[in-house]
C-alpha positions in Angstrom: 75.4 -205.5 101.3 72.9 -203.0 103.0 75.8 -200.3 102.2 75.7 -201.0 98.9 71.8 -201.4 98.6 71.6 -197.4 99.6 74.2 -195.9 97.6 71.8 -197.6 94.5 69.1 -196.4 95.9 70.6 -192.9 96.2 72.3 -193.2 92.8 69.5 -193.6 91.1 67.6 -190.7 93.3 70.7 -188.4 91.9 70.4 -189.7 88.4 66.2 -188.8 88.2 67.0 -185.3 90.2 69.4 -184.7 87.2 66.8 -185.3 84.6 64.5 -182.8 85.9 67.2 -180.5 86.3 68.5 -180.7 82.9 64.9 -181.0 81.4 64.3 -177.5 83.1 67.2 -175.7 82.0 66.1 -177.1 78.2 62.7 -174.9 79.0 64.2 -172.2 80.8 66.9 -171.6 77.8 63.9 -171.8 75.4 61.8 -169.3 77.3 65.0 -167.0 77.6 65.4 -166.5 73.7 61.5 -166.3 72.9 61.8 -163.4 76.1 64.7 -161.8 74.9 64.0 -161.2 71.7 61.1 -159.2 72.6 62.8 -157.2 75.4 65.8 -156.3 72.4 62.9 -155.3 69.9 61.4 -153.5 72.8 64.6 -151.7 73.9 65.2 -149.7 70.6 61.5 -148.2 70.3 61.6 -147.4 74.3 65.5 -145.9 74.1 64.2 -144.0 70.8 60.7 -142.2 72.2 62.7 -141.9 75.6 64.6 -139.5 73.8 62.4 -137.6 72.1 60.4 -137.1 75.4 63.8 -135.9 77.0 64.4 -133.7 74.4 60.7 -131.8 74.7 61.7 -131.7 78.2 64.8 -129.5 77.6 63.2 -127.4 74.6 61.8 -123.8 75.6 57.9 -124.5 75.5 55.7 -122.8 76.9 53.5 -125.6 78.4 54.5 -128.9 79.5 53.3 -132.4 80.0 51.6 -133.2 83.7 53.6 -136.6 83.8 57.3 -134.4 83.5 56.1 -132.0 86.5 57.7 -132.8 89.9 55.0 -132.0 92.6 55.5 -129.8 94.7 56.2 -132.2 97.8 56.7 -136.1 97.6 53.6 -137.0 100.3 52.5 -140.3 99.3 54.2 -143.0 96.0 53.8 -146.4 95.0 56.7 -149.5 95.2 56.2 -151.6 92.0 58.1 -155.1 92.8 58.9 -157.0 90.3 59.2 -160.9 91.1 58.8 -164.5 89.7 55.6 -166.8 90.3 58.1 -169.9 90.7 61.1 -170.5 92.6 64.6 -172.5 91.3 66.2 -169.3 89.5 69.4 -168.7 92.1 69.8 -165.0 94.0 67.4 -163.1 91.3 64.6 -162.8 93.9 66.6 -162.2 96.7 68.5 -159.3 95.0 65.1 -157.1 94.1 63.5 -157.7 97.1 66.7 -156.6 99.2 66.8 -153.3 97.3 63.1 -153.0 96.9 62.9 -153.0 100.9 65.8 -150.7 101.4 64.1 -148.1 99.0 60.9 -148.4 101.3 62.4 -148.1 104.5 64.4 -144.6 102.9 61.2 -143.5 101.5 59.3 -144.2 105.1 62.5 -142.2 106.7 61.8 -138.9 103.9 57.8 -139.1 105.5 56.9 -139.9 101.6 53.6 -142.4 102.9 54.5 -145.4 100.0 52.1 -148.2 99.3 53.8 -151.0 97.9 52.1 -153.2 94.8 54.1 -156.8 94.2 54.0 -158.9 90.8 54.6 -162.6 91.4 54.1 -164.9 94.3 57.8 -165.3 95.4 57.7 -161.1 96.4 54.2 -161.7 97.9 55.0 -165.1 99.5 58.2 -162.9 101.0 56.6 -160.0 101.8 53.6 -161.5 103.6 56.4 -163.2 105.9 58.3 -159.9 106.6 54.8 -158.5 107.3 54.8 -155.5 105.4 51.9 -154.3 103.7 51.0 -155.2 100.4 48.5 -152.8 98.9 48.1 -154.9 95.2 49.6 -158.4 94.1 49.8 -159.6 90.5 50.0 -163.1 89.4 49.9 -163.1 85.7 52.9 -162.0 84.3 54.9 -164.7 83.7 54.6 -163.7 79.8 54.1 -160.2 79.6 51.5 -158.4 77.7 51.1 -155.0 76.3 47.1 -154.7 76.9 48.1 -156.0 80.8 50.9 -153.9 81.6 48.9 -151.1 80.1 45.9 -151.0 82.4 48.4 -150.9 85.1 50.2 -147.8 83.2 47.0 -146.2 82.9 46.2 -146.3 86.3 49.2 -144.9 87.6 48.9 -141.9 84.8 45.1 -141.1 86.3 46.6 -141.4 89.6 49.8 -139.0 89.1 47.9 -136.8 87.2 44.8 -136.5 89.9 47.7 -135.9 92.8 46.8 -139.4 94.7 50.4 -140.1 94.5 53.4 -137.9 94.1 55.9 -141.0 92.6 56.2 -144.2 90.9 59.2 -146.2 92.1 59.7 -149.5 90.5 62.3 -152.3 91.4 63.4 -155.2 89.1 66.6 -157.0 87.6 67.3 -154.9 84.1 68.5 -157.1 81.5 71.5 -155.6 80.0 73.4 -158.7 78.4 72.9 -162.3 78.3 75.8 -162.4 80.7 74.7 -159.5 82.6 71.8 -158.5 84.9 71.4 -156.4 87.7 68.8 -155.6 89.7 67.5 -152.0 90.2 65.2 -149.3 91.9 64.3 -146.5 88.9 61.5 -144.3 89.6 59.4 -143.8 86.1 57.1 -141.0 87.6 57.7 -138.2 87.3 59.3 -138.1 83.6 61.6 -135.5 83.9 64.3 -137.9 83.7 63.2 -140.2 81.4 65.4 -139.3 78.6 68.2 -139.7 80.3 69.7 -135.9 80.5 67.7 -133.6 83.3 65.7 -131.1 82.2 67.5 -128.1 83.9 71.2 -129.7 82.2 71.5 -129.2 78.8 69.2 -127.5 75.9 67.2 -129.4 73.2 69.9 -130.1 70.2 67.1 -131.2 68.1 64.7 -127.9 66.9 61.1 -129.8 66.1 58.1 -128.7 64.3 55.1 -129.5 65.8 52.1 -130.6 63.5 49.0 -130.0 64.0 50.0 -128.6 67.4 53.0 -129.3 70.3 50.4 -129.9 73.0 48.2 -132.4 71.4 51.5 -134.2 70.6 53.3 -134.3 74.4 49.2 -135.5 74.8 50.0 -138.1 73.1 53.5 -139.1 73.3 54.6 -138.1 76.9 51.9 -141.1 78.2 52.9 -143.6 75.3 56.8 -143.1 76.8 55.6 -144.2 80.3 53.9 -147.0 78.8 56.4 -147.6 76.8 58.7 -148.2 79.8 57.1 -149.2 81.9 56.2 -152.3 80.0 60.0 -152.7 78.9 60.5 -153.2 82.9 58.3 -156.3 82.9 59.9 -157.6 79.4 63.3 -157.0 81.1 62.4 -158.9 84.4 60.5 -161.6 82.5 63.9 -162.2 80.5 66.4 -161.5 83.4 63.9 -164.1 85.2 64.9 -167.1 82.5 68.6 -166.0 82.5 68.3 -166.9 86.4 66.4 -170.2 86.2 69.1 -171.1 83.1 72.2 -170.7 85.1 70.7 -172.5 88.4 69.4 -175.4 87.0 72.8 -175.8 84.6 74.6 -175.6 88.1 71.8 -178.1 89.9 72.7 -180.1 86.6 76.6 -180.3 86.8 76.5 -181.0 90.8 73.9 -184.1 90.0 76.8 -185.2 87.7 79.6 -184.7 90.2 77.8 -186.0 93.1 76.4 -189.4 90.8 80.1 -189.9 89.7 81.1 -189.7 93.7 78.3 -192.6 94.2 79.1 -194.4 92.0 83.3 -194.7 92.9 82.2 -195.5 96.1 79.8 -198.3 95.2 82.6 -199.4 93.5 85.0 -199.5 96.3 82.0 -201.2 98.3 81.9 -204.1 95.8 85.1 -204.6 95.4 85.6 -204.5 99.5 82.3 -207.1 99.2 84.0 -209.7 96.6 88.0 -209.2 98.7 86.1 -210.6 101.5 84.3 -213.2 99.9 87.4 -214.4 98.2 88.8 -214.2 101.5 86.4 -216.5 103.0 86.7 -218.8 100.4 91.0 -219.4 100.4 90.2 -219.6 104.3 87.5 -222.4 104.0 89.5 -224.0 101.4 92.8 -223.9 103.7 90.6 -225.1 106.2 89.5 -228.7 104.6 93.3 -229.1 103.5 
């Protein structure tokens, strides 16, 4: 009787861990079409001005954009890390931060001095327990914003442009399908190869006229790419992020099932076990008095 007692109890602990379960992979699927239909409206104004900026970089000017000059020597860069604030979304931490730290410990190898900056408390929760240095930690980008994402592009422009750092690095899981993800380190600074093609490997196809000037419009539209981009990382990761959290808790979800139907055969087999031996006793008492 105690047997059976505790496979109900743990029955019935299976059956509420499944609700929860399924309830967040309701929200997590919810989340993931609200976040992925702003990183696809995103994707074709970032791929198009990406593009553009590329093409500038290959045309014969005569001046050029600070933000697609390589310094001279890489001496010091930033490590943006892109995480979640909560856990229960499978490998999709574990796969940025395990690239993320392999990219530090190359750049630490090349002497390139590289502070790193974390979004999300998983990263930072992870990093603090490796013990490497966190020089900035964000928490609020679970939905992100333009006007946010933009201070933090501004800041690295001012910095670039001022020679405090010679790169921006930036690692987090580019969404590329709803059935595909894969995490990535890209480096967004300098811009040379932001438009996909290298500078130095093909010439401008596109001839452009520049109204009212070519300088006051790479002014404009070199930093507006980097923003551009750089806030389609976050809008990627933020996506990617529900995609995760989906899949994990439909898996947590279909092992509640499996492991509630395996409780409940055996609580089966324990009462009919309980009313063989009752019946037993029964024939035995009655056999008895006869």
């Amino acid at each position: 009787m105690a047997n059976r007692r505790l496979l109900v109890k743990r029955l019935k602990a299976v059956r509420n861990i499944r609700k929860i379960t399924r309830t967040m992979e309701l929200i997590a699927t919810s989340r993931f079409k609200k976040a992925m239909d702003r990183a696809t409206e995103a994707a074709a104004y970032t791929k198009k001005i990406s593009e553009i900026v590329g093409d500038l970089g290959r045309a014969n000017l005569k001046f050029s954009h600070p933000l697609l000059e390589k310094h001279a020597t890489e001496k010091k860069g930033i490590l943006l890390i892109l995480t979640s604030n909560r856990g229960l979304c499978g490998g999709y931490n574990a796969g940025v931060l395990r690239l993320a730290l392999a990219h530090y410990r190359e750049l630490k190898g090349k002497n390139v001095e590289c502070s790193i900056e974390v979004s999300g408390k998983r990263g930072a929760k992870f990093l603090a327990f490796q013990k490497v240095p966190v020089a900035a930690s964000y928490m609020g980008f679970d939905t992100p914003q333009f006007a946010d994402v933009d201070q933090l592009a501004t800041r690295f422009i001012s910095q670039y442009i001022a020679g405090e750092i010679d790169r921006l690095d930036i690692a987090y899981t580019r969404f590329e399908s709803s059935s595909r993800q894969t995490a990535v380190v890209e480096s967004l600074l300098p811009l040379s190869s932001l438009g996909g093609v290298p500078a130095a490997a093909a010439k401008s196809s596109v001839d452009y006229e520049f109204l009212p000037s070519a300088q006051e419009i790479l002014e404009e539209i070199v930093p507006a790419a980097f923003r551009a981009k750089l806030f389609k990382c976050f809008l990627d990761a933020a996506v990617s992020e529900q995609i995760a959290r989906m899949v994990a808790m439909k898996g947590a979800t279909e092992n509640a099932d499996e492991m509630a139907g395996s409780l409940k055969q055996q609580y089966n087999r324990a009462r009919q076990a309980a009313i063989t031996s009752e019946l037993a006793e029964i024939i035995g008492g009655a056999a008895a008095l006869g």
